[in-house]
N, C-alpha and C positions, 0 to 999 in steps of 0.2 A: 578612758574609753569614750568611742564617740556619741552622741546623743540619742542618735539611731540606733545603736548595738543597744546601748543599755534600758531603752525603751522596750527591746527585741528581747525579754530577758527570758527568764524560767516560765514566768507567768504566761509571756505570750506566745510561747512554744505547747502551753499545756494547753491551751483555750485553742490555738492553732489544729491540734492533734484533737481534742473533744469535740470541734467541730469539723473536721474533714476527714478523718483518720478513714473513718467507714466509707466513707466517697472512695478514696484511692484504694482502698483495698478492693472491693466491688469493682471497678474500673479493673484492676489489673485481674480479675477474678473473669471478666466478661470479653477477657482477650487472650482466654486459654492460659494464665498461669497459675491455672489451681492450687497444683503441688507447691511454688515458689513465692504465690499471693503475699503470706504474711511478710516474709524475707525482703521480697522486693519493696513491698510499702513500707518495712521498718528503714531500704534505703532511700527511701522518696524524703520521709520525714527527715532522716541523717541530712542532706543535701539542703533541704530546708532550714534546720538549723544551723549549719555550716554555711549558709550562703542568704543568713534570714535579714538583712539588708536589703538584699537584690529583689526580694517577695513582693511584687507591689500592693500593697495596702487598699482593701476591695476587692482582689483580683486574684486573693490565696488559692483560690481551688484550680483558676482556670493553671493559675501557675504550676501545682500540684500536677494537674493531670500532662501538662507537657513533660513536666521531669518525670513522673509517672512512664509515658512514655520512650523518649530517651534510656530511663534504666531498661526499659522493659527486651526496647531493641537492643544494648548492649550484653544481657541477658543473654537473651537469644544467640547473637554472634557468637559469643563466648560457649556456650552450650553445643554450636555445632556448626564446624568450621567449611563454608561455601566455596570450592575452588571455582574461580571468577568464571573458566570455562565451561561451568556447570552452570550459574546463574541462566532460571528459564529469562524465554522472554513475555511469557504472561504471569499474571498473580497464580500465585497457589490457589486452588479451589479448595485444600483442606487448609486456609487462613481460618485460625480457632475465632473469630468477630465472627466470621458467616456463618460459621459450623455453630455457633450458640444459639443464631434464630433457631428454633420449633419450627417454625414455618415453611415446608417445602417452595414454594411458591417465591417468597419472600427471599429465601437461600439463594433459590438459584438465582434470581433478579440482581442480588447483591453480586452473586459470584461471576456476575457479568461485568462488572465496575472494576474501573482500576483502584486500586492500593487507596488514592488520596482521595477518591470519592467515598470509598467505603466510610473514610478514618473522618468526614469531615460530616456525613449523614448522621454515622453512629454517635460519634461525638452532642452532634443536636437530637436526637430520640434518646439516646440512653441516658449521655447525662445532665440532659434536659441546656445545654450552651448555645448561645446565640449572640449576634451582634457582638461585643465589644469581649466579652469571655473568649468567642470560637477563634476571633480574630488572637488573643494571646497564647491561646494552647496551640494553633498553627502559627503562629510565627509570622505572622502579617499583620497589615492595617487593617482597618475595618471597611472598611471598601471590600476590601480583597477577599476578604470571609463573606462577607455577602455574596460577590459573585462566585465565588467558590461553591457554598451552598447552592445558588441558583444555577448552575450549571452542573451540580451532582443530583440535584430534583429533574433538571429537565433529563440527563443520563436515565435515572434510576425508572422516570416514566419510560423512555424507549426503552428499557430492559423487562420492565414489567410488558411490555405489549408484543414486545419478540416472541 
């Protein structure tokens, strides 16, 4: 076995799970999958430990919350099949992120935003990511999560002021 795997053993799957377990479940909890939360976090973790090489080391949660993610959307497809000629061309207003603000005000502001603004604002308020984390749950360099952010803040100001 290689050095990596077996450093990756029982031990650091448990410490792995005791220290983020509740992140990812909360996370898929605060994106509408109440009913499927536990399920789906128990395959975040699966995927983790199947793939706990590829985990970079510092960077377990941000990793977490992209695969997080990922199931979450495979989920959903699977649960209810879209024929492409039906796909709208705006965001859903009933997207369950917007629908969890409390905040009327704040809702609709959100429900003004496209899809990748939402997912990159809520990603830094909820689960508090930024600089080098936001950049690996998006799937970018860090440049690119900076300007991402910086252009879902200057967004979300013109939607608060509309």
């Amino acid at each position: 076995m290689d050095g990596a795997v077996g450093e990756r053993g029982d031990a650091w799957f448990e410490d792995l799970f005791r220290e983020h377990a509740t992140a990812v479940h909360r996370y898929l909890l605060r994106r509408g999958a109440a009913d499927d939360a536990e399920d789906l976090a128990a395959d975040v973790l699966t995927v983790a430990w199947r793939r706990r090489t590829e985990v970079p080391e510092g960077a377990e949660l941000p990793w977490l919350y992209r695969t997080a993610g990922f199931v979450l959307a495979n989920h959903r497809r699977k649960g209810r099949p879209v024929p492409v000629a039906e796909v709208p061309d705006e965001p859903d207003p009933a997207d369950p992120a917007v629908l969890a603000v409390r905040d009327d005000q704040v809702r609709t502001a959100l429900g003004r935003l496209g899809a990748r603004d939402r997912q990159v604002l809520l990603l830094t308020a909820w689960e508090g990511l930024g600089g080098d984390d936001l950049a690996v749950v998006l799937g970018i360099s860090r440049g690119g999560a900076d300007a991402a952010l910086s252009r879902a803040r200057a967004r979300l100001r013109e939607a608060w002021t509309a």
